[in-house]
C-alpha positions as a printed Julia matrix, in Angstrom:
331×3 Matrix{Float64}:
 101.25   64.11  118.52
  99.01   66.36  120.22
  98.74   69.81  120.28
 101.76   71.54  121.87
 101.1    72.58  125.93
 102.92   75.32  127.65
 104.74   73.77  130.17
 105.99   77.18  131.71
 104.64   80.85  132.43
 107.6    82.63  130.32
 106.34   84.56  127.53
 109.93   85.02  125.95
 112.95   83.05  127.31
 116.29   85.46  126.5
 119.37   83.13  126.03
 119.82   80.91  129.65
 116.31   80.48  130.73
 114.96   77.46  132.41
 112.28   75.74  131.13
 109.94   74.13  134.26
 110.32   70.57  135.33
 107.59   68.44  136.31
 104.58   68.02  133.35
 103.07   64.31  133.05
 104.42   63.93  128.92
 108.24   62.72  128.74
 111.07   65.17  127.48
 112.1    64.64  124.18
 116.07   63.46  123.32
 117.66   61.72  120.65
 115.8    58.7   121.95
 113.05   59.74  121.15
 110.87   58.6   118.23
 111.23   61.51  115.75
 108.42   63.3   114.25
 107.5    63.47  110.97
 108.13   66.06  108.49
 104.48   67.96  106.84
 104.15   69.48  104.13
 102.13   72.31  102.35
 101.05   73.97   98.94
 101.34   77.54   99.6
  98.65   78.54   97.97
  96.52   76.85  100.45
  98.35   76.48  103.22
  97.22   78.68  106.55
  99.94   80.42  108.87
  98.95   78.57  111.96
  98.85   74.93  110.81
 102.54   75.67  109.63
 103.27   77.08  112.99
 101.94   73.94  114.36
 104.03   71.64  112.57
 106.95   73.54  113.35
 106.38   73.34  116.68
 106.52   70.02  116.68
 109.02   68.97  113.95
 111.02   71.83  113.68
 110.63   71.87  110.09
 108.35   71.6   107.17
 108.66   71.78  103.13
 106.36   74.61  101.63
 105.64   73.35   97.88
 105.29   76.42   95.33
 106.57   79.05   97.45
 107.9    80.98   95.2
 107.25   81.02   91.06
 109.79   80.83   88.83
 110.19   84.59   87.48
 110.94   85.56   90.95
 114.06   82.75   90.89
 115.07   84.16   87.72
 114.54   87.72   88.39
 116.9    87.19   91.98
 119.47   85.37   90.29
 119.85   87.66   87.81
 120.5    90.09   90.59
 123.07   88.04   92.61
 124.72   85.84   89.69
 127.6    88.76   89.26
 127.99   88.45   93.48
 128.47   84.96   93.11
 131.2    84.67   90.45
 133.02   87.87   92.45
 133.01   85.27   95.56
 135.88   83.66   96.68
 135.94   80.05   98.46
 136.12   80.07  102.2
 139.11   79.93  103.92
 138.35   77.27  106.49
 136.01   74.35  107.59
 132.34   75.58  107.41
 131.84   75.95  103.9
 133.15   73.9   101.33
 135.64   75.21   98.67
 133.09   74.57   95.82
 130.5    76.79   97.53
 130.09   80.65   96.76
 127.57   82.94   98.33
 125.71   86.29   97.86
 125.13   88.33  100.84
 123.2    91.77  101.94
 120.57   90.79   99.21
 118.21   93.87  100.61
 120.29   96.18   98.64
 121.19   93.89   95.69
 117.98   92.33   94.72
 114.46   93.7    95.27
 112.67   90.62   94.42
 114.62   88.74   97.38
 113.68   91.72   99.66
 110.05   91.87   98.24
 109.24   88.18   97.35
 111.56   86.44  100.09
 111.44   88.35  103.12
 108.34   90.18  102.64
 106.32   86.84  102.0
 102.78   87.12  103.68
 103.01   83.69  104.72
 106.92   83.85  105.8
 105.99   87.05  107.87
 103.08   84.88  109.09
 105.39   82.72  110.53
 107.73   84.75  111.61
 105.56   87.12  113.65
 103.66   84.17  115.45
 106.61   82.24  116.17
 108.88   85.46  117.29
 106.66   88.5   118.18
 107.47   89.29  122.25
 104.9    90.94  124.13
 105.72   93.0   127.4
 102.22   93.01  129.29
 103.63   94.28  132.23
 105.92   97.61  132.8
 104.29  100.45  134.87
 105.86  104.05  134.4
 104.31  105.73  137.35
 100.7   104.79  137.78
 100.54  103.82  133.79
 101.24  100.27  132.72
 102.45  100.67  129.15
 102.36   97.37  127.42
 104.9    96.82  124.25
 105.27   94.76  121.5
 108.25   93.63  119.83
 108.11   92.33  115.85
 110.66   90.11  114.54
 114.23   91.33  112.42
 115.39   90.26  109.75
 118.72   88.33  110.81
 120.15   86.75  107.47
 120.43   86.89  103.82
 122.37   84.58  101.78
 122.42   82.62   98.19
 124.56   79.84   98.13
 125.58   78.06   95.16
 127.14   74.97   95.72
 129.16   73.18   93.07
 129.59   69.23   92.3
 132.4    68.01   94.74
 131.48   69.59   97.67
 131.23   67.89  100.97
 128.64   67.92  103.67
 128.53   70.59  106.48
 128.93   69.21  109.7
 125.65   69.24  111.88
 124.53   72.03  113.55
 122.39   75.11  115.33
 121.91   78.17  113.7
 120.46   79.98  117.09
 124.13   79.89  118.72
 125.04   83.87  117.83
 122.68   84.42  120.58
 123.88   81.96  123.22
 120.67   79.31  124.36
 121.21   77.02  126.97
 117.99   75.45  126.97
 116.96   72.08  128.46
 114.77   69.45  126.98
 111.32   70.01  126.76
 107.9    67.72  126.5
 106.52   70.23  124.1
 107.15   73.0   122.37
 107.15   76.7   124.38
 106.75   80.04  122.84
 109.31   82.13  123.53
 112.11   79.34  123.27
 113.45   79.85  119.74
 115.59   83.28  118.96
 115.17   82.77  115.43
 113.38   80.76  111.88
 115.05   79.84  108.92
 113.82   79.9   105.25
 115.48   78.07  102.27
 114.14   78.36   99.09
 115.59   76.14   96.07
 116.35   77.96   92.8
 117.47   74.9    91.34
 116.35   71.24   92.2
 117.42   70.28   95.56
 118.37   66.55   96.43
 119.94   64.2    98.12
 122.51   63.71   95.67
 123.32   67.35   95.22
 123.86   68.37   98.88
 119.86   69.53  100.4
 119.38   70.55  103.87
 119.47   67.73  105.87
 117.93   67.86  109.44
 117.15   66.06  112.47
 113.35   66.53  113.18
 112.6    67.72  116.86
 115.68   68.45  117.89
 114.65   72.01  118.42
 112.88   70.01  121.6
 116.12   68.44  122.85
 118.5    69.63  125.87
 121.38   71.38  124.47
 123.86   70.06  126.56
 123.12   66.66  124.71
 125.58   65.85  121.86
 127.24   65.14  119.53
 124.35   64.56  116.96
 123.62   61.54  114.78
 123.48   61.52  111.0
 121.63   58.43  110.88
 118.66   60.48  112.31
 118.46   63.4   109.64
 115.98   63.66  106.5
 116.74   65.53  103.43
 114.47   68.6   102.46
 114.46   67.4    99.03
 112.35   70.71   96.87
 112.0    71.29   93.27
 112.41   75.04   92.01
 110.46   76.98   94.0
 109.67   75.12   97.11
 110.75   76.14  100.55
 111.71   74.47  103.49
 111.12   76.17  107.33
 113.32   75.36  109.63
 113.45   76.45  113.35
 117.02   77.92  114.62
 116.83   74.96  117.42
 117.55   72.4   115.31
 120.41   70.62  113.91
 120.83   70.92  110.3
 123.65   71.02  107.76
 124.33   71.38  103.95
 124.72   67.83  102.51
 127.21   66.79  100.23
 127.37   67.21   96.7
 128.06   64.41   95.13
 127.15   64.53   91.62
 129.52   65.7    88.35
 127.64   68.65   87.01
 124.67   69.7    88.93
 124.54   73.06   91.04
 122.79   73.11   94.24
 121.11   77.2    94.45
 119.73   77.99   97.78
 118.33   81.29   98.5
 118.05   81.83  102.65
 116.92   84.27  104.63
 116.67   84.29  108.64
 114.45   86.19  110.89
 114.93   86.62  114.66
 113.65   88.42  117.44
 113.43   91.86  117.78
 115.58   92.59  120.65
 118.42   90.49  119.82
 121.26   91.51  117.82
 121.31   90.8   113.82
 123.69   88.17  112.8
 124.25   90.13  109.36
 124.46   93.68  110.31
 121.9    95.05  108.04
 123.14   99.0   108.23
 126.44   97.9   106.81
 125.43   95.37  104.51
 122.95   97.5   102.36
 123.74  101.19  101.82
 120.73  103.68  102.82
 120.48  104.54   99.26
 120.3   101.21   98.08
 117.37  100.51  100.13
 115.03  103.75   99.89
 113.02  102.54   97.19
 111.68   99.18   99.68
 108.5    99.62  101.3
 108.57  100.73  104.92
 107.41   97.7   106.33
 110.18   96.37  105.01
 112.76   99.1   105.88
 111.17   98.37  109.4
 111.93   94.78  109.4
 115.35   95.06  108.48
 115.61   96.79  111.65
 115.22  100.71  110.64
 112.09  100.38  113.01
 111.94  100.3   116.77
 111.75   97.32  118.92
 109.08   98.43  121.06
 108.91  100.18  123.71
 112.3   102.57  122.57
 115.2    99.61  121.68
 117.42  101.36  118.62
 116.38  104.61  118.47
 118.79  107.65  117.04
 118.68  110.61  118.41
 115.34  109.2   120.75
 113.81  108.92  117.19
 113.01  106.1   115.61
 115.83  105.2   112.66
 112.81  105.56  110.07
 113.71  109.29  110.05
 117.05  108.67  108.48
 115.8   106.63  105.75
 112.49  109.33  105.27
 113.98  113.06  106.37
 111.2   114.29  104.21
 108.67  113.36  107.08
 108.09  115.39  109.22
 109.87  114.46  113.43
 107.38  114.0   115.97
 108.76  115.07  119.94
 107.16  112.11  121.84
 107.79  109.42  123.78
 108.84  106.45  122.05
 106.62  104.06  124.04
C-alpha cells in the first residue's frame, strides 16, 4: 500500500469530527482486502517505520520487546494482586480471568520498562502528540503542545476454560464517530494499545485476535466478522501494538493447563480524560520514587497550554514540594 495521504486539514479530530469526502483512493470497509500484519525486532526496529505500519494495519508484533528479568521482576510484583482478584461479575471478562491494575504504584519495572519504553513513547508521541499552532492572546500567538497520558494499566492472567471476548474498540470511553477513510489521518485515533506476553501467547490459549484496518473503517458499520481477525501469536517477551480504532478481543482459551499472561498498558491523548484514573489508582507516595518524565506522563504534568493545573500550578508541585513554585503563566 502506499504511503498514507492526509485526506483532510485537521490536525487533531476530538470525538465527532468529519473526515473530508472526495480523494481519488476508495474508503476502506470490511470489503476491503485487509492488510497485512509487519513485524519487528526491537532492537532494530525505528519509531517511524512502526508508525507506518500502524497506520496502515492498525497493528504490528514487536519481537524481543521486553527481556525476560523484566517479566519476572513485574510478575513478581503483581502475582499477590492477581490471586487477591476476584472473577468478574458479568459478560466482558471471563470467570477464569484475573487482573492487576494501577501497576505505576505496584511495580516499577512495569512503570519503568513498560510505559517508559523509548520505542513505546516513540510511538506514542508521534501517533498522539496535538499541536495548537494557532491561539493569539492579544497580539502574541502562543503555540502549545500537548504529549500523550498514560490511559491504562492492566495484567491479565487468563486461565484454561475461558472463552473469547466478544469483538471490539477500545477508543469508545471517549466517544468517536468517525467515518471511513482512504488512508490513515493524524489526529483520528484517541488512543494506542500495548500487550506484552509474559507467557507464550497462542491461538490455542486465547491471544489478541484482531481485524487488520479496521481502525480505517466507518464506525457506524457493524457488527464485525470473526472470520476476518488474525491472532497476535508472541513468545515471552514480544509485544503487539495495536491502535484504539480497531476491533480486537481476547480469544478463547482452550487448552487444559496453560495460562495466558498479558501485561497492557494504554496511552491516549493528552486532553482527554484517563480511562484508569491514575491519582486514585497509585497513591502519591507510592509513586515519588518514578522519574518525572514519568510522573508527567501519568498525567502529574500539564497538557499544554494550562489543562490540569492545581492551584494554576502545574500538579508536579504536589508530587516535588521541595522545588521551589514559580508565579507565571502556564502557557
Amino acid at each position: 500500500m502506499a504511503p498514507a495521504t492526509l485526506i483532510n486539514d485537521f490536525e487533531t479530530c476530538p470525538g465527532g469530527c468529519r473526515e473530508s469526502e472526495g480523494t481519488s483512493k476508495s474508503v476502506k470497509s470490511s470489503q476491503s482486502p485487509l492488510p497485512d500484519v509487519k513485524e519487528f525486532e526491537s532492537s532494530s526496529a525505528a519509531v517511524d517505520d512502526i508508525v507506518s505500519a500502524l497506520k496502515i494495519a492498525g497493528g504490528v508484533i514487536v519481537r524481543n520487546f521486553l527481556d525476560l528479568e523484566d517479566i519476572n521482576r513485574i510478575l513478581e510484583d503483581v502475582n499477590p494482586y492477581l490471586e487477591a482478584d476476584k472473577p468478574w461479575d458479568g459478560d466482558f471478562f471471563p470467570p477464569e480471568t484475573r487482573r492487576a491494575f494501577g501497576l505505576m504504584g505496584k511495580s516499577p519495572t512495569f512503570a519503568t520498562s513498560m510505559v517508559g519504553n523509548p520505542l513505546w513513547t516513540g510511538v506514542t508521541d508521534a501517533l498522539l502528540t496535538s499541536h495548537i499552532k494557532y491561539n493569539w492572546v492579544g497580539d502574541k500567538n502562543e503555540e502549545s503542545i500537548s504529549v500523550p497520558q498514560l490511559h491504562t494499566t492492566i495484567v491479565f492472567r487468563i486461565g484454561p476454560g475461558a472463552r473469547a471476548q466478544p469483538l471490539h474498540r477500545d477508543d469508545t470511553t471517549h466517544h468517536p464517530d468517525h467515518r471511513a477513510i482512504a488512508e490513515h489521518v493524524l489526529g483520528r485515533d484517541c488512543g494506542v494499545g500495548l500487550f506484552v506476553g509474559a507467557t507464550r501467547t497462542t491461538k490455542a490459549n486465547g491471544a489478541t485476535r484482531f481485524i487488520p484496518g479496521s481502525h480505517l473503517w466507518d464506525y457506524r458499520e457493524g457488527p464485525p466478522k470473526e472470520e476476518q481477525t488474525v491472532y497476535a501469536e508472541l513468545s515471552p517477551g514480544d509485544a503487539f501494538m495495536m491502535l484504539s480504532g480497531c476491533f480486537h478481543g481476547g480469544s478463547a482459551n482452550t487448552t487444559k493447563n496453560e495460562d495466558r499472561v498479558l501485561l497492557s498498558t494504554f496511552s491516549c491523548r493528552g486532553w482527554l480524560r484517563q480511562e484508569e484514573n491514575q491519582y486514585l489508582a497509585n497513591s502519591i507516595d507510592s509513586i515519588r520514587g518514578l522519574p518525572p518524565a514519568l510522573q508527567e506522563r501519568m498525567g502529574y504534568g500539564l497538557s499544554r497550554p494550562f489543562l490540569g493545573w492545581v492551584d494554576l500550578q502545574s500538579p508536579m508541585y504536589i508530587l516535588h514540594p521541595e522545588v521551589p513554585k514559580e508565579q507565571k503563566d502556564l502557557l
